[in-house]
C-alpha positions in Angstrom: 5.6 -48.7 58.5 9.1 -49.2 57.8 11.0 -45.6 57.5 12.3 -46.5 54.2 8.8 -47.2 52.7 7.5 -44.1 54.6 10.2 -42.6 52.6 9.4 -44.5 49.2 6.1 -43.3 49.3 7.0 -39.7 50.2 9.4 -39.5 47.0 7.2 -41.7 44.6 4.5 -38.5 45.8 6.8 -35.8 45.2 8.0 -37.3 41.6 4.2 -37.5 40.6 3.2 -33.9 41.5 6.7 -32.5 40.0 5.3 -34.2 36.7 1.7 -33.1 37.2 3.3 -29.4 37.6 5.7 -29.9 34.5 3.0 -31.5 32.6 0.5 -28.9 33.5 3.5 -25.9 32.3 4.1 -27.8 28.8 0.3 -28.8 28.2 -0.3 -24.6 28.9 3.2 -23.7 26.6 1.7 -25.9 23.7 -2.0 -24.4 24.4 -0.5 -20.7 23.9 1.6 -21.8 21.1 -1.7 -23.2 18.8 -3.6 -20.3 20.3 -0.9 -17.9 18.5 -0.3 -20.3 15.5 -4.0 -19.6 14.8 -3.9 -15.7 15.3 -0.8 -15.7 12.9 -3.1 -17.9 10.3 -6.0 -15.8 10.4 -3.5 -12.9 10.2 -2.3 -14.0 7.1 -5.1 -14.9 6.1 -6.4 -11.3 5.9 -3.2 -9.9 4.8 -3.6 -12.0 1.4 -7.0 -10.4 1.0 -5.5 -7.1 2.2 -3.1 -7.8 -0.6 -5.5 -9.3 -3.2 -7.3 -6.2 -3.2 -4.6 -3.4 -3.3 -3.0 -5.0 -6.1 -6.4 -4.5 -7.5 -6.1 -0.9 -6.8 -2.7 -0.8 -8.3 -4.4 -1.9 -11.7 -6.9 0.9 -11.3 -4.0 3.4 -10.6 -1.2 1.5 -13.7 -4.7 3.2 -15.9 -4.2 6.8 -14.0 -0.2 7.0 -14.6 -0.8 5.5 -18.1 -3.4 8.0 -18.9 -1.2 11.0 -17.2 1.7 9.8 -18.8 0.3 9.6 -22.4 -1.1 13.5 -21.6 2.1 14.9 -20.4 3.8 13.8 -23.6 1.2 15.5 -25.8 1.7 18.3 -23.6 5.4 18.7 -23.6 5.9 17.8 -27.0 3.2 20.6 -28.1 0.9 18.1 -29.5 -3.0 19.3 -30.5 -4.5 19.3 -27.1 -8.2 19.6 -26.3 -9.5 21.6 -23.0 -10.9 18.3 -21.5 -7.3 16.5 -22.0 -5.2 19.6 -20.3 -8.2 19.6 -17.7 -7.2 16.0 -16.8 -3.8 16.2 -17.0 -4.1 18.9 -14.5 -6.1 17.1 -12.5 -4.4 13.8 -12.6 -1.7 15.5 -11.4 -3.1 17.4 -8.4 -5.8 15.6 -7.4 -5.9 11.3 -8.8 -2.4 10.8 -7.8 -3.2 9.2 -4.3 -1.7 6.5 -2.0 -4.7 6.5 0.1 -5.7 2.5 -0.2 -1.5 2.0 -0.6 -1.4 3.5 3.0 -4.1 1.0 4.7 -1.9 -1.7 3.2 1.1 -0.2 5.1 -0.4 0.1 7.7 -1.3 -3.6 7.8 2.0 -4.9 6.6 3.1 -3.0 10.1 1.0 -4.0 12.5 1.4 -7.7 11.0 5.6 -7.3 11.8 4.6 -7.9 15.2 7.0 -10.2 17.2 5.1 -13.1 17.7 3.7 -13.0 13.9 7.6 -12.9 12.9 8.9 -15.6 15.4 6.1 -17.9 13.8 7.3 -17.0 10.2 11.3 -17.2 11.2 11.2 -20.4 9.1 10.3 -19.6 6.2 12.6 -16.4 5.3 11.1 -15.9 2.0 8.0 -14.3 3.1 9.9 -12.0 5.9 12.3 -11.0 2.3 8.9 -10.0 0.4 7.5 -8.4 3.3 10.6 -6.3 3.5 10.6 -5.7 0.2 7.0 -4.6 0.1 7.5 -2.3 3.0 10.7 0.0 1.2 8.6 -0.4 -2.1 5.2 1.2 0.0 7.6 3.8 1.5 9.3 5.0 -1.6 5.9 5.4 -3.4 4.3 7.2 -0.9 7.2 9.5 -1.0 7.0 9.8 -4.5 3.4 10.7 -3.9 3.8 13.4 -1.7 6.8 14.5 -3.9 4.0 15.2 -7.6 1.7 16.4 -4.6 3.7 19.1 -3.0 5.2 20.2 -6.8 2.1 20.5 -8.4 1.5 23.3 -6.3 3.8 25.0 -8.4 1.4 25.0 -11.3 -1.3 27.3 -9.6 0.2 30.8 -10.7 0.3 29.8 -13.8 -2.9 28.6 -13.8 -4.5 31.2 -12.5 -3.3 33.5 -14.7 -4.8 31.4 -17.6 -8.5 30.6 -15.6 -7.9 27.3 -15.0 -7.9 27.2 -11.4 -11.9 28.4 -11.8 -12.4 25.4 -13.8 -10.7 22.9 -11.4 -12.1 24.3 -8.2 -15.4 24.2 -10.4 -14.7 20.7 -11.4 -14.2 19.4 -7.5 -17.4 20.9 -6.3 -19.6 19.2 -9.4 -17.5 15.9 -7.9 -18.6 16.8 -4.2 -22.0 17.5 -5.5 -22.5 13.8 -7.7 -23.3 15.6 -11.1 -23.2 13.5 -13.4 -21.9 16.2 -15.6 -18.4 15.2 -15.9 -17.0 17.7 -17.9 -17.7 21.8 -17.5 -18.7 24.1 -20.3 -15.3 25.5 -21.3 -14.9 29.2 -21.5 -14.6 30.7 -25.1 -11.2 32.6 -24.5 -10.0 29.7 -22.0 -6.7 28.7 -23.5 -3.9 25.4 -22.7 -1.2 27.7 -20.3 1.9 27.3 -22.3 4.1 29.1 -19.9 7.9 28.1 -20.7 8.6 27.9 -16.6 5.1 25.5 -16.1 6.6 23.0 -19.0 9.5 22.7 -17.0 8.1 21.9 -13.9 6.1 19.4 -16.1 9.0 17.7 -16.9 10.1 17.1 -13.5 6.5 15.7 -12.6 6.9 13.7 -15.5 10.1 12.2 -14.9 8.4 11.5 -11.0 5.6 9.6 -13.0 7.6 7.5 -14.8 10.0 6.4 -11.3 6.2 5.9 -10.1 5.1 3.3 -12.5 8.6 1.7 -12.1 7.8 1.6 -8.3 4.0 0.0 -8.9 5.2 -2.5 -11.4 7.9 -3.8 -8.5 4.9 -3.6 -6.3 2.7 -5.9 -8.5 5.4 -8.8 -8.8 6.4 -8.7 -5.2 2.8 -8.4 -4.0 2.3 -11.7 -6.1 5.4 -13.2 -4.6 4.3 -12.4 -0.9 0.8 -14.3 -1.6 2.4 -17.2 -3.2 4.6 -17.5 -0.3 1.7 -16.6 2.4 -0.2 -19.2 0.6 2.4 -21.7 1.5 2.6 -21.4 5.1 -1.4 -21.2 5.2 -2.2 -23.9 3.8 1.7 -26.7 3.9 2.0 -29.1 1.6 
């Protein structure tokens, strides 16, 4: 055989396993990249229901600050107050006030900001500015959370001066216990605690409250935006 055949045949050989080997590296490339183009979907996916359903929850708790709200302001202004209202403003305040389902959404939002979630979404900029925004707006409530929390704490001497703190602590164990007795039998000589000192800290928890249903309402439209825009990726046009 002629040396330049012999030679032909050697680099004809060498071309077709160098494109075998490329092929082989882009076919695998491509494989990986649908493999995590899925994961992402199904991601997203979940984090629209994760989303749907805490923006449930933010309805349930828009009713809570609502209900606190309206209570504080018969409170402050010296309105006629029954036992039962000042029993769940109280409580409201100490106890219903919680960012427990908010905080499995955060977590969530976190563990979905994951690099190769964010490279897939790098084109469309408008869910990466609602996820951004979602994240400060989780951050700021739970502060504002732990904020009412930590203050109403300041309430208990004056409470227990008056006998309330027997009727909460009551109160909790009946909940622990599922009574279906929702509201104790109020002590004769149990009166509202007017204390000058617990109106102002009132006012501060108040003021809290209201910066809290500003924060939820943010939440519900940007929640809304970020499924619109989740939606759009999911499932294109």
């Amino acid at each position: 055989m002629p040396l330049n055949k012999a030679f032909g045949n050697y680099l004809f050989e060498i071309v077709v396993i160098f494109i075998g080997i490329t092929a082989s590296f882009i076919f695998d490339e491509v494989r990986q990249n649908w493999e995590k183009n899925n994961q992402a979907i199904e991601m997203m996916e979940s984090l629209v229901v994760e989303l749907e359903r805490s923006d449930e929850y933010l309805l349930y708790i828009d009713t809570t600050y609502w209900q606190t709200e309206a209570l504080l302001q018969k409170y402050l202004q010296e309105d006629d107050m029954s036992l039962e209202e000042f029993n769940d403003l109280i409580y409201n305040l100490t106890e219903e006030v919680s960012k427990a389902r908010l905080s499995s959404i955060s977590s969530f939002i976190y563990s979905f900001s994951s690099t190769d979630e964010i490279n897939i979404l790098s084109k469309n900029k408008e869910v990466l500015r609602y996820l951004s925004f979602l994240e400060s707006l989780l951050e700021e409530h739970a502060d504002l959370i732990m904020e009412v929390n930590d203050h109403s704490k300041l309430f208990w001497p004056y409470l227990e001066e008056t006998g309330w703190t027997n009727v909460l602590v009551n109160n909790e164990i009946y909940s622990l216990q599922d009574t279906t007795t929702m509201f104790l039998p109020m002590h004769e000589d149990l009166e509202i605690a007017n204390h000058e000192e617990l109106k102002s800290l009132m006012k501060w928890s108040y003021l809290k409250l209201l910066r809290l249903q500003q924060v939820n309402n943010a939440l519900h439209y940007q929640t809304e935006n970020l499924i619109a825009e989740l939606e759009k990726v999911i499932q294109p046009e």
